[in-house]
C-alpha positions as CSV (number, residue, x, y, z in Angstrom):
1,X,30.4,-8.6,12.9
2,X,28.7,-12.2,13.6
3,X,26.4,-10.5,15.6
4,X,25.2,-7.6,13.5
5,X,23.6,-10.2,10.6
6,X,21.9,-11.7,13.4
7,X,20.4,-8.5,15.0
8,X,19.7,-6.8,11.8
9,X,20.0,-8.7,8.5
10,X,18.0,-11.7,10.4
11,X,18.6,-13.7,7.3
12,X,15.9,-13.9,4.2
13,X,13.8,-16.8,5.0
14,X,10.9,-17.8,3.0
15,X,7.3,-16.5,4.6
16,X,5.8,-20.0,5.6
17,X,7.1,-21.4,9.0
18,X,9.3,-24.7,8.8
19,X,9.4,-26.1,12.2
20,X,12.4,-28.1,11.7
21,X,14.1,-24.4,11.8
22,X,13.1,-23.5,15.0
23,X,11.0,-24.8,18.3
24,X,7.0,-24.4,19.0
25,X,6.5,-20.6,19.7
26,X,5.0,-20.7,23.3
27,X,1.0,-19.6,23.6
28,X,-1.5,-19.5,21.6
29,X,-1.1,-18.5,17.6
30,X,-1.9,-15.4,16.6
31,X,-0.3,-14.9,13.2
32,X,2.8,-16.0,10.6
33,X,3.9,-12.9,8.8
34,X,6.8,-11.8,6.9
35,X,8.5,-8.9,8.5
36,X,10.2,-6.4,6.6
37,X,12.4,-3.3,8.0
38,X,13.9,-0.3,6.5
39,X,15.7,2.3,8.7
40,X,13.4,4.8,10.5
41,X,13.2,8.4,8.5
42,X,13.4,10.6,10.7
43,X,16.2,8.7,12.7
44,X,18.0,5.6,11.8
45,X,19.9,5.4,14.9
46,X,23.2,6.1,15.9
47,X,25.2,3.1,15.2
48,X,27.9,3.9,12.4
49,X,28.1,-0.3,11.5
50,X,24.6,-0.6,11.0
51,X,24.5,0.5,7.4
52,X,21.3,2.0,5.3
53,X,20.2,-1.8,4.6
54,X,16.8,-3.0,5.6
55,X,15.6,-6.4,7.2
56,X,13.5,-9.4,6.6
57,X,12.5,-12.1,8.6
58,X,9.3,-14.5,9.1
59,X,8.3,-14.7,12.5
60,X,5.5,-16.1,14.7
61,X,3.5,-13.7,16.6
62,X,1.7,-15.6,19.7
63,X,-0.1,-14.5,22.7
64,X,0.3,-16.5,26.4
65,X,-1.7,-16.1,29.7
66,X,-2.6,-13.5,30.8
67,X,-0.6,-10.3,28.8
68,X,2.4,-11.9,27.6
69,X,3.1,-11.9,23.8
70,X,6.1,-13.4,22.0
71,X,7.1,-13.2,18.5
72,X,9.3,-16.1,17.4
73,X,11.5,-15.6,14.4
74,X,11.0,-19.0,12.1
75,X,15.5,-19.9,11.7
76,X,17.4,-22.0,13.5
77,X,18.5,-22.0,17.0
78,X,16.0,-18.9,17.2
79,X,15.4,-17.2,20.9
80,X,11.3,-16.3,21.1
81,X,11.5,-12.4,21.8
82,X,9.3,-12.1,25.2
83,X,6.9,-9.5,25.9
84,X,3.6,-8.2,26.9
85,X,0.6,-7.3,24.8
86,X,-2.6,-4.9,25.6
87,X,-5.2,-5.6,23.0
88,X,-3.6,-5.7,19.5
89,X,-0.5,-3.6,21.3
90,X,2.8,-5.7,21.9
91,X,6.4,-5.0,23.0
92,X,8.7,-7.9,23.1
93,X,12.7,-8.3,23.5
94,X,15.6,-10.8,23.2
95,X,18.9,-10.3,24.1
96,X,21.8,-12.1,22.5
97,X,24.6,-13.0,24.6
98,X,28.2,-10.8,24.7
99,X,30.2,-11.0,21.5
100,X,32.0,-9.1,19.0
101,X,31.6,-5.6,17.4
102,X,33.8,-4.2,14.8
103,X,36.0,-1.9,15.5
104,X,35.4,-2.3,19.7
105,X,38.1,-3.2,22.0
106,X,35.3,-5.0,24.4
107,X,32.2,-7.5,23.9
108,X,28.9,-5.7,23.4
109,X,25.4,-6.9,24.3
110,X,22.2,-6.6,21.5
111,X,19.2,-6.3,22.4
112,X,16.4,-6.0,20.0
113,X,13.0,-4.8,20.8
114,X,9.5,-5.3,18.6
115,X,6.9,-3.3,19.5
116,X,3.5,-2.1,17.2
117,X,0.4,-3.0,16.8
118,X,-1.3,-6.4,14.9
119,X,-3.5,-4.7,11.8
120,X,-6.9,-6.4,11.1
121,X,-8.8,-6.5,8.6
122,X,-12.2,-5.2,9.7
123,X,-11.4,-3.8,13.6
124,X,-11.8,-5.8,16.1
125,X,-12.7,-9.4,16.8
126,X,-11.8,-10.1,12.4
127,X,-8.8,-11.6,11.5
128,X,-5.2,-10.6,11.9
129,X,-3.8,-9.7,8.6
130,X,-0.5,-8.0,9.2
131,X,2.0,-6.2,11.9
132,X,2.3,-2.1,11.8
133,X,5.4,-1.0,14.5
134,X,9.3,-0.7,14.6
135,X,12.8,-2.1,15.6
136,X,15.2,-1.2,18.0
137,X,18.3,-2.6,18.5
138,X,20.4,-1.6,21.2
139,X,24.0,-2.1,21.6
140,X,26.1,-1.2,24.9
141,X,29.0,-2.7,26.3
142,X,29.0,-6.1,28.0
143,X,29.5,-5.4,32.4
144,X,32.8,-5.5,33.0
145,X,34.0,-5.3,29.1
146,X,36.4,-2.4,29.8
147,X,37.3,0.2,27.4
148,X,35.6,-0.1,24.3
149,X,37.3,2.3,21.9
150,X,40.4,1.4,20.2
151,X,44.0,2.9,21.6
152,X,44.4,6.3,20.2
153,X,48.2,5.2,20.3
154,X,47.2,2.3,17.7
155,X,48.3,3.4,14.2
156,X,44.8,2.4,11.9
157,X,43.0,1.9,14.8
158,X,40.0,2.0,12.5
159,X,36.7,3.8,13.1
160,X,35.7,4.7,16.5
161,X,33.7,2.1,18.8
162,X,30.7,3.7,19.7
163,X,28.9,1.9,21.6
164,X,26.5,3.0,23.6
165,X,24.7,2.9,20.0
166,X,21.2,2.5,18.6
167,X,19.2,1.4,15.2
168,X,15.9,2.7,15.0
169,X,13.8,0.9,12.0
170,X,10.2,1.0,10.8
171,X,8.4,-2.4,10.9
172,X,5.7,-4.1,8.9
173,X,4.4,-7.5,8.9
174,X,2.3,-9.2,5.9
């Protein structure tokens, strides 16, 4: 379950960057916000473990050469999510090595994927004053995990795996 705070509870932080909590986001700065995520409406996604919980995070949102974009959450030991950008448009994705999920027989991999838009105050050219977009995190089995589910000879075997899974939330940035 070490993995699912990671990917979606991404740990309260306070809004203003520490860098003693993680390294220099790469590129130029584009904006500091604090991100907040509540499960899509029309979908939340398909994985039972995920709960109706939202998210919050602070992260870095910085743009390299060329169209690549990464948005670098501000806690330790954080991996910058990498990505592209077209105008104000960005997508941008980590991966978190194989671990655990409750109730699988097998490792699973995360991988969570930002993409929206920056919102600015006046159109184009004015300052960046927030992030308008969504979440997805998606969790399949490692290669070469084997069986996921739990033995249906198992007494209690718990709640099925399900993984190939998804969670689908809205995201805003202020």
């Amino acid at each position: 379950m070490r993995w699912l705070a990671l990917a979606l509870a991404l740990a309260a932080l306070p809004g203003c960057p520490n860098p003693a909590l993680s390294a220099p986001c790469p590129g130029q700065p584009v904006g500091t916000f604090q991100f907040a995520g509540v499960p899509a409406p029309s979908d939340g996604g398909t994985c039972y473990f995920a709960g109706d919980g939202g998210s919050a995070f602070a992260a870095e949102v910085s743009f390299g050469s060329g169209d690549a974009a990464y948005l670098c959450p501000q806690r330790a030991d954080a991996t910058p999510f990498q990505g592209t950008h077209a105008g104000d448009h960005l997508v941008a994705s980590t991966m978190f090595p194989p671990n655990d999920a409750s109730g699988c027989n097998c490792l699973v991999v995360v991988t969570e994927t930002v993409a929206g838009d920056l919102v600015r105050a006046s159109g184009p050219g004015t300052p960046v004053t927030g992030f308008d977009g969504g979440l997805e995190v998606d969790v399949v089995p490692a290669p070469d995990a084997g069986p996921c589910e739990p033995a249906s000879t198992v007494p209690d075997a718990g709640p099925s795996c399900g993984v190939p899974c998804q969670v689908v939330m809205s995201l805003s940035g202020s």
